[in-house]
VOVO-849282 format. One record per residue (C-alpha): residue in one letter; x, y, z. Coordinates in steps of 0.1 Angstrom, whole numbers, plus 5000, padded with zeros to 4 digits. Example, Ala and Ser with C-alpha at 12.3 -4.5 7.8 and 13.67 -1.06 7.14 Angstrom:
% residues 2
A512349555078
S513749895071
This chain:
% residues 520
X156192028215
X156791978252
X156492268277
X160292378285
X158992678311
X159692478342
X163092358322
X162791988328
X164791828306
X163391598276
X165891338283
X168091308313
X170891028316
X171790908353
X175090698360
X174890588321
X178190368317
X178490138290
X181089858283
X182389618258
X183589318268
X186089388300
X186489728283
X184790038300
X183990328277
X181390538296
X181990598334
X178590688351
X177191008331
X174891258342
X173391468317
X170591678309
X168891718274
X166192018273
X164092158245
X165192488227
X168692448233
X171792318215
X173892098235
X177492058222
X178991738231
X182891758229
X185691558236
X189191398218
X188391078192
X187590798219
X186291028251
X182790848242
X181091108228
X179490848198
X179490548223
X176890828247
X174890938219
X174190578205
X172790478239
X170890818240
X169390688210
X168990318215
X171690208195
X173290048218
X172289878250
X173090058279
X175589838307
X174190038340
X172090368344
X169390518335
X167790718308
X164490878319
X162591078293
X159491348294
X156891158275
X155191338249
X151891358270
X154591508299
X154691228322
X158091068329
X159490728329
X162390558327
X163690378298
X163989988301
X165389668283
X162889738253
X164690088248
X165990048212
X165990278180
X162290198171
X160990288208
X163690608205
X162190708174
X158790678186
X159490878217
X161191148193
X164891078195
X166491068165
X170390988157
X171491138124
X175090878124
X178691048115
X178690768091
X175790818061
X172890528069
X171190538036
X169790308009
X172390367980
X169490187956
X166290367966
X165590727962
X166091007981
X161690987987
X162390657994
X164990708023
X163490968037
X160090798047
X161790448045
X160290248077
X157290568083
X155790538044
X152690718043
X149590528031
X146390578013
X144590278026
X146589968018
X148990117990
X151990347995
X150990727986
X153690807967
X152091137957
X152391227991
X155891127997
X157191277970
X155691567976
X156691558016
X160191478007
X160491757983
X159192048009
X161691908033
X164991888010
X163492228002
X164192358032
X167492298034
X168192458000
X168492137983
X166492177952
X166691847936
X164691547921
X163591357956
X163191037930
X167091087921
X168490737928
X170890787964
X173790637944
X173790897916
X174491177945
X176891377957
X177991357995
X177791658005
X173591567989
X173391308008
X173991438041
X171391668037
X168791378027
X170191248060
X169191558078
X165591578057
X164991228072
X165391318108
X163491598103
X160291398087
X160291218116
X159391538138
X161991498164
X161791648199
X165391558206
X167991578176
X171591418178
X173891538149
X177091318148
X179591568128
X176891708104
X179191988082
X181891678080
X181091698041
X178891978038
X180092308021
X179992668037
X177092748024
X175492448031
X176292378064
X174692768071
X171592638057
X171992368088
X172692638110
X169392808102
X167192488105
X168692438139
X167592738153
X163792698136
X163992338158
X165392548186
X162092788187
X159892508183
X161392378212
X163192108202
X166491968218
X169891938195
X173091748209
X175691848186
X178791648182
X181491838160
X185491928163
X185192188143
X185392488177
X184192818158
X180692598148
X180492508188
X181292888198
X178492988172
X175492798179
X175892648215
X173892718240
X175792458261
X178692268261
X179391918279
X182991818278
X183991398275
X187491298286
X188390928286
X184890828288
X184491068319
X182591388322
X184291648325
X182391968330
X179392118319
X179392508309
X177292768293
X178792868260
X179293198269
X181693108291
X184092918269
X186193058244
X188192828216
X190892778238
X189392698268
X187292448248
X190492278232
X192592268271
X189292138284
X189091828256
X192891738257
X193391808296
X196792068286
X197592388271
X197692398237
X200292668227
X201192578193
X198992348173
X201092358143
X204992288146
X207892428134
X208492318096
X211592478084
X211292558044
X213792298023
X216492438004
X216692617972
X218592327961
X216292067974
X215491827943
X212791827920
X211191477926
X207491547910
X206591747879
X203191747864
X202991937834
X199292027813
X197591747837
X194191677824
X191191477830
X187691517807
X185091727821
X187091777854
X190991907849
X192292167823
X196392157822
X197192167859
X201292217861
X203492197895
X206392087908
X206991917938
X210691937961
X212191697985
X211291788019
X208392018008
X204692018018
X203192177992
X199292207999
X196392237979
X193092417984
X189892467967
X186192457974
X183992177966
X184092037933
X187292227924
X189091887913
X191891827937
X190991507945
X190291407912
X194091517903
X195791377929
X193491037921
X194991077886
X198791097895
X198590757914
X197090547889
X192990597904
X192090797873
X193590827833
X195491117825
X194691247792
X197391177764
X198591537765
X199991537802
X203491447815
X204091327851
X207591327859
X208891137889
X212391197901
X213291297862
X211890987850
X208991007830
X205990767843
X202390687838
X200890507868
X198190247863
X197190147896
X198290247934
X200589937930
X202590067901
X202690407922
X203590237955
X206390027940
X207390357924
X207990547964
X204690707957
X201690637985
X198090797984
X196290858018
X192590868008
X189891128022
X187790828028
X189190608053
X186090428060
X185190358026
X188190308009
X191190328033
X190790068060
X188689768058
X186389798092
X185589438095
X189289308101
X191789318126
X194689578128
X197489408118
X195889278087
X194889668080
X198089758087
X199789508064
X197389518031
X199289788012
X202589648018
X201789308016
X204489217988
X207389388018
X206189088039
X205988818016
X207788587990
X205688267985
X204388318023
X203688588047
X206988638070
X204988688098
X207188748125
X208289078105
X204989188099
X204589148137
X207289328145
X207089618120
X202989668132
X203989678168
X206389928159
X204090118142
X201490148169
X203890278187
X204990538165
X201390668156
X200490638193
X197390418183
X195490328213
X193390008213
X192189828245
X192589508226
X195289478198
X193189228179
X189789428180
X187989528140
X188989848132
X185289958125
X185789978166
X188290198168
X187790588175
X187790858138
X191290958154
X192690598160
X191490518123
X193390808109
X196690718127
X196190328115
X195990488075
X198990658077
X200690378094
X199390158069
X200790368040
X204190488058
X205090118056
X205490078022
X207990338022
X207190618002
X209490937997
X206391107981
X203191108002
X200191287991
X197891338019
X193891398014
X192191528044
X194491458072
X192191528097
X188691518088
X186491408116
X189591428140
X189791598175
X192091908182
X194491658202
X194891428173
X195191678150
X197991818167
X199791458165
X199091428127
X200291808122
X203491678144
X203991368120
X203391508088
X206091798093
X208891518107
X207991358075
X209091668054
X212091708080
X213491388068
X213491488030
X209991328021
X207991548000
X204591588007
X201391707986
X198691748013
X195091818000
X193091998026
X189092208031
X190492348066
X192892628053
X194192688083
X195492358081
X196992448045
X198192738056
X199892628089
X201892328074
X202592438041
X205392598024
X203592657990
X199992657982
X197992557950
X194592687946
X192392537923
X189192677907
X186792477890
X189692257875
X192192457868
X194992507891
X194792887890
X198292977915
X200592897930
X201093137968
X204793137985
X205693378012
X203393648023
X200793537996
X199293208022
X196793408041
X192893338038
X191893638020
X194493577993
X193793227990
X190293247985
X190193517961
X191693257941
X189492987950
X186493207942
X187893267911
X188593647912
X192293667910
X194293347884
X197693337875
X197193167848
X197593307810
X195093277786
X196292937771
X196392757807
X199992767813
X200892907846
X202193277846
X206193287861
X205893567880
């Protein structure tokens, strides 16, 4: 491990700007890595923070600057044309991606030493590697078969194979791109504790996350982005939250949730799900759902909200004993389509995977869902024109170039493009999943804006959310669910966190003993 006594830094970065095309992303950063610390890099989606860590890392070539690193030997040079991720990874700097990089039909052993196999003269020692790969998923607490194909996984899994794979390649400088994105609590504290092991052996973490209390917990320092600018650089201890959040967005935040008045006792029933069931994952989940309601739904990990809501719109089969119920009409959806046509939209958790397509333009992102709105025989393209330039300016979504894949557009600038893409099939029932995962503080506060002017306007709203703050700030009921069953339902004084998760632990139901829910 290098000698961090005289604090020179491992890597330092001097006027690093990068640009694509005519556009400029990165304006001339200075920036200091060292060993045994945790540098947080924050800023709003787009400020450059992935753009900065992919050149760190030799993902990208670098437009003007240089990077000069501590070589392992602790002489210095500077980094050159040849500077890509094998000569990163040689040198110890290692990118674990935002975005899961793994082999979905090779093992978890496989991935893990995939590129650095371990041999035993001219054969792979598979012994070895198995062995290897099983002490390091051990240490993060995840105790399973490292010969489990990737694709049988969960997520949340496979981010910690991720993490395993960086750490077999005994990093000195460690870049986590929104690690807890899809971990649970108790998994991303297992992450917590490896970092600070790395940190005593002197290794240096960059930490990208938007999630603030994580920053204000393990931080040593934290480097704010604005616009592809540097802002500032600070010592944790200086920063609160709040100053963290006016630093990111440039203003005051006073109020990141907005006023959302609570509909009407007479506002109409317009969804009713009565003994909703799936095999294996839902037992006889029953609500109702109100015209200008946002009614929200918590749970922990593998509680089955999304697998319910995937089951109202068509995504999954109801079993034969459950009624859905859509403005009094009694319907069984067998594809988004037939829920689309039917003023029901579903905004997925997964944008990347299943929301947008990231090799294709805007427009034609934009225009998928709705396609049949724009078309007859042929696509009326003049109204598809105008109803996408309307849109971007309604979701604010900011693109240097118009016609640019959306694969290169910012987490936040994604999000904005889903709902725009969903909103313009004109729903009046909108069920939300993960508004704001990976999403800065700023966005979020647009998205939080958006999604109450939605209820405002008498469309009803289910929105599915692991950030209960979030549930509890934009919600006028909340269903908690518990290892699929949807255990109560919280009005009034009942939405606050200690409440809610005594029912998503599973300590306090209001369910009776048959599964109906309890009217009290």
């Amino acid at each position: 491990m290098p000698d961090t006594s005289a604090n020179q830094p491992i890597l330092a970065a001097r006027q690093l700007s990068k640009s694509f095309g005519d556009v400029r992303v990165l304006n001339n950063i200075d920036l200091n890595v060292h060993g045994g610390e945790v540098l947080a890099l924050l800023g709003e989606n787009g400020a450059g923070k992935s753009t900065l860590v992919k050149l760190l890392a030799g993902f990208e070539p670098i437009t003007s600057g240089t990077l000069n690193l501590l070589n392992s030997d602790g002489s210095r040079g500077n980094t050159g044309k040849d500077w890509d991720v094998r000569a990163a990874e040689r040198q110890g700097v290692v990118l674990i991606h935002q975005e899961l990089n793994l082999a979905e039909q090779l093992s978890a052993t496989d991935n893990i030493f995939l590129g650095n196999e371990l041999k035993q003269g001219l054969l792979l020692n598979e012994r070895l590697m198995h062995q290897r790969a099983r002490e390091y998923l051990e240490s993060l607490n995840c105790n399973i078969d490292p010969r489990e194909q990737i694709s049988r996984l969960e997520v949340s899994i496979k981010q910690m194979i991720e993490i395993a794979k960086a750490y077999a390649k005994q990093s000195r400088v460690l870049i986590l791109d929104e690690p807890t994105a899809v971990l649970t609590f108790k998994e991303s504290e297992v992450l917590f504790a490896l970092i600070n092991k790395l940190k005593r052996e002197g290794v240096a973490i960059v930490y990208i996350s938007h999630k603030l209390d994580e920053i204000e917990n393990i931080a040593d320092r934290v480097v704010i982005l604005r616009d592809g600018y540097l802002i500032g650089s600070y010592q944790s201890r200086e920063l609160d939250k709040d100053d963290m959040a006016r630093l990111m967005v440039g203003r005051e935040l006073t109020t990141l949730f907005p006023t959302n008045p609570k509909p009407p006792d007479s506002a109409k029933i317009v969804l009713k799900l009565t003994r909703g069931s799936l095999p294996k994952l839902i037992s006889r989940a029953s609500f109702q759902l109100c015209s200008g309601e946002v009614l929200g739904f918590f749970g922990l990990v593998g509680s089955g909200r999304t697998a319910l809501m995937e089951a109202i719109v068509g995504l999954r089969k109801l079993s034969s004993t459950s009624k859905l119920e859509v403005n009094g009409r009694e319907v069984n959806y067998k594809s988004l389509a037939t829920a689309r046509d039917d003023g029901v939209a579903y905004l997925t958790k997964d944008r990347k995977s299943s929301g947008l397509l990231l090799n294709m333009g805007l427009r034609f992102n934009f225009s998928l869902f709705s396609l049949n709105k724009f078309s007859r025989f042929l696509i009326d393209q003049k109204r598809e024109q105008q109803e996408f330039d309307n849109a971007i300016k309604i979701f604010d979504i900011r693109a240097g170039d118009l016609e640019i894949k959306v694969g290169n557009l910012s987490g936040g600038n994604q999000q904005k493009l889903l709902f725009a893409k969903i909103m313009a099939a004109d729903p009046s029932i909108v069920i939300i999943d993960e508004p704001t995962r990976g999403i800065d503080i700023g966005t979020r506060s647009e998205i939080y804006r958006y999604i109450a002017e939605l209820a405002a306007n008498g469309h009803a709203i289910i929105l599915v959310s692991s950030d209960m703050l979030e549930v509890i700030g934009l919600s006028h009921r909340v269903a908690v669910m518990c290892r699929g069953e949807l255990v109560g339902i919280l009005e009034g004084g009942e939405i606050e966190e200690h409440e809610i998760m005594r029912y998503a632990t599973g300590l306090k139901s209001k369910l009776m003993k048959d599964g109906e829910p309890r009217c009290d």
